[in-house]
C-alpha positions as CSV (number, residue, x, y, z in Angstrom):
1,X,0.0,0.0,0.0
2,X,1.5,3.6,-0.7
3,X,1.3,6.3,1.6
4,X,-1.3,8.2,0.1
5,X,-3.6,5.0,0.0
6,X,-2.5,4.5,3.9
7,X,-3.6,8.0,4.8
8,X,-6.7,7.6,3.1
9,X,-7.6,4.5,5.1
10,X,-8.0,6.8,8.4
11,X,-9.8,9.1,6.5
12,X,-12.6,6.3,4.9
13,X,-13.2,5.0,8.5
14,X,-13.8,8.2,10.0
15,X,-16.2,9.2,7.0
16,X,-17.9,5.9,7.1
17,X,-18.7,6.2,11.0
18,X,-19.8,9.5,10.9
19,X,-22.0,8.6,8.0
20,X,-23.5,6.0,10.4
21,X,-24.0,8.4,12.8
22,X,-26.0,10.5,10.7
23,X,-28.1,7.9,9.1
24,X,-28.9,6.8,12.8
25,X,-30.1,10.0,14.0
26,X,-32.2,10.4,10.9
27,X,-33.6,6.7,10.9
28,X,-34.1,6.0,14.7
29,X,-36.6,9.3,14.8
30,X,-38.1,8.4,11.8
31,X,-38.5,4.7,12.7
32,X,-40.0,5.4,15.9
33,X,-42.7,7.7,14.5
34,X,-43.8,4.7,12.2
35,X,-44.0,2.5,15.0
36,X,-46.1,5.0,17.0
37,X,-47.7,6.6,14.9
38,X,-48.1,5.1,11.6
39,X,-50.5,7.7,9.8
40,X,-47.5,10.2,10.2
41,X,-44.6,7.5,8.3
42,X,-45.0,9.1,5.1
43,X,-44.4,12.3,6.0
44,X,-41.6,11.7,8.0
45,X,-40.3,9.5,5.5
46,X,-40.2,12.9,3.2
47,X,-38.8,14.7,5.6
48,X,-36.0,12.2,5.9
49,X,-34.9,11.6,2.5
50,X,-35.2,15.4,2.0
51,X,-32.8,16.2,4.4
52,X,-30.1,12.7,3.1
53,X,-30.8,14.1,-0.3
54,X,-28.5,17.3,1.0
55,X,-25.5,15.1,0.8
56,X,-25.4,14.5,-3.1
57,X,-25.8,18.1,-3.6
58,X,-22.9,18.7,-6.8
59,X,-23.5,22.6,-6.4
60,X,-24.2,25.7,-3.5
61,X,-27.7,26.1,-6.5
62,X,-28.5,22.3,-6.0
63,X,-27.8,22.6,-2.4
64,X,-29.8,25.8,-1.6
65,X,-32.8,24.0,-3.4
66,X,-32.7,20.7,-1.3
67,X,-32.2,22.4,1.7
68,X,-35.3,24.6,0.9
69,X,-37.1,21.0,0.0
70,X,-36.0,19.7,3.2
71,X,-37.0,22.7,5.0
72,X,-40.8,22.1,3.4
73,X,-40.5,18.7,4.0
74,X,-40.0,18.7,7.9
75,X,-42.6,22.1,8.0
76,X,-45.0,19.8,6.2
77,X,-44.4,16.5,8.8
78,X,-44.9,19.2,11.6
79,X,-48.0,20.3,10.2
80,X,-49.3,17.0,10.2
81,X,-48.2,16.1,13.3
82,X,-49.7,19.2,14.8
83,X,-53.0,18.4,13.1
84,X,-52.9,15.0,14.9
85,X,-52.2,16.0,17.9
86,X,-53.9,18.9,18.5
């Protein structure tokens, strides 16, 4: 292995685990609100792949507009949840 494949290594591993990390605070939320209330899984399920989508942005244009979809996205699930709640 050369030493610019070693000192990648470090870097996968650390990229991998904090991918994990963030696909665990996504999914456990997400899950959970499934489990309890089931009516509400879509719209969390938006919300959730709206905000993962902000990762395979290519651009800052592509980026503001998935973070403005996200931002509908989790307004929308709150909405709902509101409704059901309330």
């Amino acid at each position: 292995m050369s030493l610019q494949a070693s000192q990648s290594v470090p870097f996968l591993a650390a990229a991998r685990a904090e991918s994990h990390a963030t696909r665990s605070a996504i999914e456990a939320p997400r899950v959970l609100v499934a489990i309890l209330t089931p009516a509400l899984a879509p719209a969390a399920e938006r919300a959730a792949r709206a905000s993962c989508a902000l990762c395979g942005a290519p651009d800052g244009g592509v980026l503001d507009a998935l973070r403005e979809a996200a931002i509908q996205a989790v307004d929308t699930f709150t909405e709902e949840a509101a409704r059901r709640f309330v």
